[in-house]
C-alpha positions in Angstrom: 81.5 124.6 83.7 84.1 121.5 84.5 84.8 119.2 81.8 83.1 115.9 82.6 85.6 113.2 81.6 85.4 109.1 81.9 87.0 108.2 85.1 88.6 104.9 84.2 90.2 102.8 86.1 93.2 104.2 85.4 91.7 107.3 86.9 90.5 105.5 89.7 93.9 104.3 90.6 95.3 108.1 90.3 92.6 109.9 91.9 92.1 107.1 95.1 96.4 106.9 95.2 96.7 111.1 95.4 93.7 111.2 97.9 95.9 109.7 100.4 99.1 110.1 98.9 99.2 114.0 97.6 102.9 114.4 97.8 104.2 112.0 95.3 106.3 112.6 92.2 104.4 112.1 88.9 107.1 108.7 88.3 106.1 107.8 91.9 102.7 107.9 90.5 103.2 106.8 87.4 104.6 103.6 89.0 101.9 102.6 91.3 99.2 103.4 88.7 101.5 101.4 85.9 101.5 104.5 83.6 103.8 106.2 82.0 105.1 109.4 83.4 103.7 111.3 80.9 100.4 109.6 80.2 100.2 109.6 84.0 100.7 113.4 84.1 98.4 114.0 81.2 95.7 112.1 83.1 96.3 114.1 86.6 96.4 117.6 84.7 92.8 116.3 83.2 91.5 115.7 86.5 92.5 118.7 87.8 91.2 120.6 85.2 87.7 118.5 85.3 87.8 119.6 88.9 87.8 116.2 90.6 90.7 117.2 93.0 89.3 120.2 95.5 93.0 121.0 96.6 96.0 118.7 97.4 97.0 119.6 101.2 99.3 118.3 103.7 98.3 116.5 107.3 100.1 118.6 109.7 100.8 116.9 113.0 98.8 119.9 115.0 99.8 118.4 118.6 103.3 118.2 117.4 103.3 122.1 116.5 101.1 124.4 118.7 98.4 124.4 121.8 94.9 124.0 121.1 91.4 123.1 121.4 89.5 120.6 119.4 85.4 120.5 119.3 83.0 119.5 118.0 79.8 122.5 117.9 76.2 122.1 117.7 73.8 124.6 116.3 70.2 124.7 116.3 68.7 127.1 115.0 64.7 128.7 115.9 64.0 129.3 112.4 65.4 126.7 109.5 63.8 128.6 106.9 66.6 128.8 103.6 67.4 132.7 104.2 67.9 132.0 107.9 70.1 128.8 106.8 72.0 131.2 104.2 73.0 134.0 106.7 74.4 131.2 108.8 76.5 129.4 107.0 77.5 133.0 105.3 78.4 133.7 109.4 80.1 130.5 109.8 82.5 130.5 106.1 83.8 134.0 108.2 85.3 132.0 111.1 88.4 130.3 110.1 88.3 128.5 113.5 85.6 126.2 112.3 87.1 124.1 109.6 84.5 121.9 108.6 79.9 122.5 109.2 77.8 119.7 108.1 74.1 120.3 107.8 72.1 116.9 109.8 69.3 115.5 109.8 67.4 115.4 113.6 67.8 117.5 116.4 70.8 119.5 115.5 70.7 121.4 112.6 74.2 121.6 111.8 77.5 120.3 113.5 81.1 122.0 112.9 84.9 120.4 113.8 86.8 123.3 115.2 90.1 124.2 116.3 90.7 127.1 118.7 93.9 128.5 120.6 92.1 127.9 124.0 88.8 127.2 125.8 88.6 131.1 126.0 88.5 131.8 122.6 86.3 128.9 121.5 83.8 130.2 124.6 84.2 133.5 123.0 83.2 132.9 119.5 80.4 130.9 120.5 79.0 133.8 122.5 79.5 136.1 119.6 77.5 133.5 117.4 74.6 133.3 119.9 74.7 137.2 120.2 74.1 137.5 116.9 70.0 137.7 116.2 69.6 137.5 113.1 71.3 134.3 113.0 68.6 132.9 115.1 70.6 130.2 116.9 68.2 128.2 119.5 70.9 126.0 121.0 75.1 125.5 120.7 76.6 123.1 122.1 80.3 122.0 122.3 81.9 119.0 122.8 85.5 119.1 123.6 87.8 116.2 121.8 89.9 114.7 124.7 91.3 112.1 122.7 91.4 111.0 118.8 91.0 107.5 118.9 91.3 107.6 115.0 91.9 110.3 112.7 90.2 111.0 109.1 93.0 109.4 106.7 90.7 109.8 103.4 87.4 109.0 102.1 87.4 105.3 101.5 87.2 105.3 97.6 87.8 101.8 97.0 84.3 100.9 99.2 82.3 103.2 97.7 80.4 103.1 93.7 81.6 105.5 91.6 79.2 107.4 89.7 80.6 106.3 86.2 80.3 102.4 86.9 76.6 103.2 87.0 76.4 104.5 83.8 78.5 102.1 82.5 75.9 98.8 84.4 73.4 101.4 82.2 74.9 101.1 79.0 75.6 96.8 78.9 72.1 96.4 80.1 70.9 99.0 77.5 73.2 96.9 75.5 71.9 93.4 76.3 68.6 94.7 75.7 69.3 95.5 71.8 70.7 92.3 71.4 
């Protein structure tokens, strides 16, 4: 198990800086956090290690480099029992194509944001999907991108609450409350 460590706002500034900004030098970072270099590396080798970063990665411009095929694919499946959702998402983890499968809420069961070669090959894998019984798919449908009209740059940290300023709100009203 992770190490669960305080996330500061020091650690707030790293982690929401390297989210969108993963190729900086520690003094880079170390500068737009106002740390040291090596307090700021301390604290990045700590989050690492408490497992707060996934993987650092770079945004490769995809229509600069190769053809392809962005869509978005919808599943729904006959039977949403947990096996029947296990052996699925087992299935879909094998298909490096689809880089991303959300479980929803409504209608669909689950959506996926793929990238194929060609229409042919994303045709193809769908049909092997649907082929596949056990899985017990009801219903795939794709939706081809035709355009990104914005891209996903990062999660937007600085909008969101972070789970340790509600344990902190916890502890001065538990605090207030002693008084």
């Amino acid at each position: 198990m992770k190490k669960k460590m305080k996330i500061d706002s020091y650690n707030k500034k790293i982690l929401s800086t390297l989210h969108l900004e993963g190729a900086l030098t520690n003094i880079e970072l170390a500068e737009k956090v106002n740390l040291s270099p090596s307090a700021c590396f301390q604290r990045v080798k700590a989050l690492k290690e408490a497992g707060y970063f996934r993987n650092l990665h770079a945004d490769v411009n995809l229509d600069q480099l190769c053809e392809h095929v962005l869509a978005y694919i919808e599943f729904t499946l006959e039977d949403n029992s947990a096996p029947s959702r296990r052996r699925f998402v087992s299935r879909i983890h094998e298909i490096p194509e689809i880089m991303d499968c959300m479980q929803l809420s409504g209608d669909v069961d689950y959506i996926s944001l793929s990238c194929f070669p060609n229409l042919k090959k994303l045709n193809e894998v769908c049909t092997e999907l649907s082929d596949q019984t056990d899985l017990r798919i009801k219903h795939i449908k794709t939706r081809i991108v035709l355009e990104r009209a914005k891209w996903f740059l990062g999660y937007p940290l600085s909008k969101l609450k972070w789970l340790d300023d509600e344990h902190d709100g916890e502890m001065v009203s538990e605090r207030a409350a002693i008084s």
